[in-house]
N, C-alpha and C positions, 0 to 999 in steps of 0.2 A: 504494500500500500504506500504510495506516497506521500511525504511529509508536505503540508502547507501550513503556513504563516496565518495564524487566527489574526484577527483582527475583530476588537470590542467594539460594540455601535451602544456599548453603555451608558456612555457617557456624551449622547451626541444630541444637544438640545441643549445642556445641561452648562450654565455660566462657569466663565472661566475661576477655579479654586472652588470646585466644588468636589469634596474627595468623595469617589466611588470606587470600591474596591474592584477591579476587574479581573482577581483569577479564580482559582478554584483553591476551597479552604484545606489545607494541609495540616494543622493541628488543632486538636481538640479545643483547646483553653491557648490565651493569649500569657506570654510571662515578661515578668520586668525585674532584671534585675540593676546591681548597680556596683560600681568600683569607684571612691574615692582614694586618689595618694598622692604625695609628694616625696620627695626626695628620703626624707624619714620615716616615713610611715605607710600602712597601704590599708585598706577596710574595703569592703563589701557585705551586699547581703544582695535581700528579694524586697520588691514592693510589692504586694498585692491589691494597691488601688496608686491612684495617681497622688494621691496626699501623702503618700509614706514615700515619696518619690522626694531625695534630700536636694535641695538648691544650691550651686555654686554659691563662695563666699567672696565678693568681689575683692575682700580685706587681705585674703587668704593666696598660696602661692598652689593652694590645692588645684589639682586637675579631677573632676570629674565627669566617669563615663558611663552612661547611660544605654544598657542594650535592651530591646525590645522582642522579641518572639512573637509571629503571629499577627498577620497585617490585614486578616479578615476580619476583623475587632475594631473596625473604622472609627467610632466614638471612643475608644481606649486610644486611638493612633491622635486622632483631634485632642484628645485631652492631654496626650504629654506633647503636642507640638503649641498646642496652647497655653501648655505651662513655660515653656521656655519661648514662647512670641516668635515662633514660626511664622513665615509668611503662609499665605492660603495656599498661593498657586505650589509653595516647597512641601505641604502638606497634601495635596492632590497628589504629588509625582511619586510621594512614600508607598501609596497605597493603587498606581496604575501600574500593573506587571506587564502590560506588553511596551512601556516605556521605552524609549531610546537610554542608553549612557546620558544622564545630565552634570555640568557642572557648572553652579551660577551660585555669582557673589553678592549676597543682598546686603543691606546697612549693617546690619548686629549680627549675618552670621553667614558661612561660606555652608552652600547646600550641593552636595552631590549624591547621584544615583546611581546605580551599578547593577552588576549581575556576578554575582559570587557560582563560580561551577566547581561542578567535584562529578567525582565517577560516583556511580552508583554498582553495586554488589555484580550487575552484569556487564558492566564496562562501559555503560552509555553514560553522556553529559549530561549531568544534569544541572539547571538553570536556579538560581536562587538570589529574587531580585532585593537588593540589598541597599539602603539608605543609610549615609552619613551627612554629617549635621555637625559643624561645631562653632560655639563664639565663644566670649571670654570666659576660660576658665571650664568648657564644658563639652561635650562632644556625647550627642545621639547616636545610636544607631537603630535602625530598624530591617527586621530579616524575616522571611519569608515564613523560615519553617527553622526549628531547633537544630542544631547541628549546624557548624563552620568552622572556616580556618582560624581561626584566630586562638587557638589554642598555645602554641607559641610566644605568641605575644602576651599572652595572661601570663606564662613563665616567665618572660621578661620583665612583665612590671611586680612581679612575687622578687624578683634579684634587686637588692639595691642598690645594684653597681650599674646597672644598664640604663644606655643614654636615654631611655624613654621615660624614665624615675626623675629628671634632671630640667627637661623640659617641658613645652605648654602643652595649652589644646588643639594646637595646629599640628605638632609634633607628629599628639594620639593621633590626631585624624588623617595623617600623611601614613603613619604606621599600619593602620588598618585599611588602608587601600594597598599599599604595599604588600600586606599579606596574600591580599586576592588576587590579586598581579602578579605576586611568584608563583598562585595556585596556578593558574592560566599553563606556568611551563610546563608544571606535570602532568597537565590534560594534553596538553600538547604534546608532550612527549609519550604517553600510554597511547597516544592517536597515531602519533608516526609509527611507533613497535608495532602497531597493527597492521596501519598501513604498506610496513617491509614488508609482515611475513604475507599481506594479500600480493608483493610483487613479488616475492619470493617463490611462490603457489603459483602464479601466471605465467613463469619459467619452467616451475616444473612438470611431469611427464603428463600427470592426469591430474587436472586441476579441478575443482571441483564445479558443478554445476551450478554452484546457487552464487559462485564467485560475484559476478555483475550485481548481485542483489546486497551482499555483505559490501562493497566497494561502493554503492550507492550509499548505505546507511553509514558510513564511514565519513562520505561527502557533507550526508546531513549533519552530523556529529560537530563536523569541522564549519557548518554552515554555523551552529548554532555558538561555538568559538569567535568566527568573527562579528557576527554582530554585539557581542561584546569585545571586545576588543578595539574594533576598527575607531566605534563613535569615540567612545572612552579615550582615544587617545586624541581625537580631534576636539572632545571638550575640553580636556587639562591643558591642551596648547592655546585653546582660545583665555582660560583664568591666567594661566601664569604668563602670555602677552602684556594682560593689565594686570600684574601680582595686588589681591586684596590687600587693605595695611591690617588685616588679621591674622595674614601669613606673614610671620617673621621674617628675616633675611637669612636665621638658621637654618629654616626650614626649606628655604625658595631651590638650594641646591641639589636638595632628596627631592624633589618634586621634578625637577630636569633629569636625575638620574630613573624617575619612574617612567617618564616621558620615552625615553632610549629602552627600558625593557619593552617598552608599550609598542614601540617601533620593530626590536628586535622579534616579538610576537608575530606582530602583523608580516612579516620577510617569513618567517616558520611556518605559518596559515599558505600564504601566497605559494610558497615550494610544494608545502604538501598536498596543495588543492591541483599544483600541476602532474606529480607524482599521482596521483589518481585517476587524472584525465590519460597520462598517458599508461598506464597499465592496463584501463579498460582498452583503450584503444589497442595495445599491442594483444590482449587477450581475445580480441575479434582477430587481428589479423592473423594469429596463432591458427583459432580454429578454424578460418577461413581457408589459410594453409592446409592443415589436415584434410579439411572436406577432399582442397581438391587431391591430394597426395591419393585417398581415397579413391575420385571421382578419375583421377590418373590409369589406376591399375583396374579398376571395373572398365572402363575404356580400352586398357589393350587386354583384357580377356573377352570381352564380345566382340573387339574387332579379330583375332585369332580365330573363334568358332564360329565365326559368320561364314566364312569358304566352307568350313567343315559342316554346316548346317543345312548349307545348299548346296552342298552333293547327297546329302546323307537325305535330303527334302527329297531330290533327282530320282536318286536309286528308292524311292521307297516310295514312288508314283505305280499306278496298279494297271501298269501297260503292258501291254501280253508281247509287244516287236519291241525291247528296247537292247540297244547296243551290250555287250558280256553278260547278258541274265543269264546266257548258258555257258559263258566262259569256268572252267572249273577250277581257275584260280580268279575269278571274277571279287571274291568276298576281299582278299588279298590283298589285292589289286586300290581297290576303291580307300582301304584302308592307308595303305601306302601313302596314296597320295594326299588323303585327309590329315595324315602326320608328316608329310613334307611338306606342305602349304602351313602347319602351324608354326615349324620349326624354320622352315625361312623366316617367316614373320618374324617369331621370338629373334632370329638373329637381324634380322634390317633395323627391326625396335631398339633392341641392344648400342647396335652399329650407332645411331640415331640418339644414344644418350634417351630413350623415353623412360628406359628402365632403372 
């Protein structure tokens, strides 16, 4: 079955900053939890309503990060984007999944949108549309469904020696795009390993049948890669053009080097999407090959038995006068020449390079 690109009419009538959630609900219950720390100390817990949800201390050198679970909870999603004075339109984009990559810099706080991928148990991408959010002192996130990469990075800010302990909210928020942008390699690279052994398999003896159909789904795979990827890299080139003065000057140089993996992606996507194209292609001309290799030697065995068909037609007509029906080496005879007419053939064909 062919993959196509849904497209929501959810939302279509419906004024601009109006959030409607547009995917399909993935977990049961929505959760919020929270990590406050600086340089000395680190804390977390859970909210389980938006008032137990703690607020930056503008006094304080504290960074805190706010994550979200669960983006079919639209009035839980408005209530902490209106605890922190979200714009509308940056609180619509949290909660539209077929979204483009966003990234846009409002007065009080720099808002971007993404798509977090990972493999799933049977090897396929899967998509998980992901929101950061951060201003002074504070950084959002909002995630599809439980489970992400960002496991790493909670070990780093658990160490107090790592530079993410040390600096702001621009930092977090660079960090945790960071993460999902190294995730990007490894999808990448579990799609290439695939990708060899399908060109691997197109070389060899007997390839299998449903080949064309695994190298499609491999295409989508790698389809569903670049559309994150590609925008993602054209909207951080447009914010960091005009750097927010949110984003420090520490920060501005991790954001050009995310810019160049974002780039180095998009050249890995491009190869492998060629790599594809020409495997299928060589896997037609392969088989095409064979047919005819086939359609080759079925060719000179009917042109061989066609003389021999039509004497053997001749002599087996039910004519009472025909030439050696009384010859008493007549049977002999007939045959003789039925296997000298093959045997020149096989050697003119030979001569002729057919064979």
């Amino acid at each position: 079955m062919p993959h196509r690109l849904k497209i929501s009419t959810q939302k279509v009538g419906l004024a601009p900053g109006h959030a409607v959630f547009t995917g399909e609900q993935r977990l049961d219950t929505a959760k919020i939890t929270w990590m406050r720390f600086k340089a000395d100390s680190v804390s977390r817990g859970d909210a389980a309503t938006v008032a137990d949800i703690p607020l930056p201390d503008p006094k304080s050198a504290d960074v805190l990060w706010i994550n979200m679970d669960g983006l079919h909870d639209v009035d839980l999603v408005k209530a902490v984007g209106e605890r922190f004075e979200l714009h509308p339109l940056a609180i619509e984009d949290v909660v539209s999944m077929g979204g483009r990559p966003v990234a846009e810099a409002y007065d009080a706080h720099v808002f971007t949108t993404l798509k977090m991928l990972m493999l799933s148990a049977e090897g396929s991408v899967v998509s998980n549309h992901t929101s950061i959010v951060f201003g002074p002192g504070w950084v959002l996130s909002f995630q599809e469904t439980a489970g992400d990469v960002f496991g790493n990075l909670r070990r780093r800010i658990a160490d107090s020696t790592a530079r993410v302990r040390s600096r702001g909210a621009d930092y977090l928020w660079y960090a945790l795009l960071d993460a999902i942008v190294d995730h990007y390699a490894l999808v990448l690279s579990r799609l290439g390993s695939r990708i060899e052994e399908l060109e691997e398999e197109v070389w060899g003896e007997e390839p299998g049948r449903d080949l064309p159909l695994r190298a499609q789904e491999a295409r989508h795979q790698l389809l569903v890669v670049r559309r994150a990827v590609r925008p993602l890299r054209e909207q951080l080139a447009l914010l960091t053009g005009d750097c927010p003065a949110l984003i420090t000057t520490q920060t501005e140089p991790f954001l050009s080097d995310l810019e160049t993996h974002l780039a180095h992606h998009n050249d890995s996507i491009d190869h492998l999407r060629d790599v594809i194209t020409s495997l299928l292609e060589a896997h037609v001309s392969i088989m095409t090959m064979r047919a005819n290799e086939v359609m080759r030697v079925l060719t000179v065995v009917a042109s061989i038995f066609i003389p021999m068909t039509f004497v053997a037609s001749v002599y087996g007509m039910n004519f009472q006068f025909m030439p050696e029906l009384a010859h008493p080496w007549g049977y002999e005879i007939t045959w003789a020449v039925m296997l000298g007419v093959g045997i020149s053939m096989l050697l003119y064909f030979w001569r002729k390079r057919w064979l």
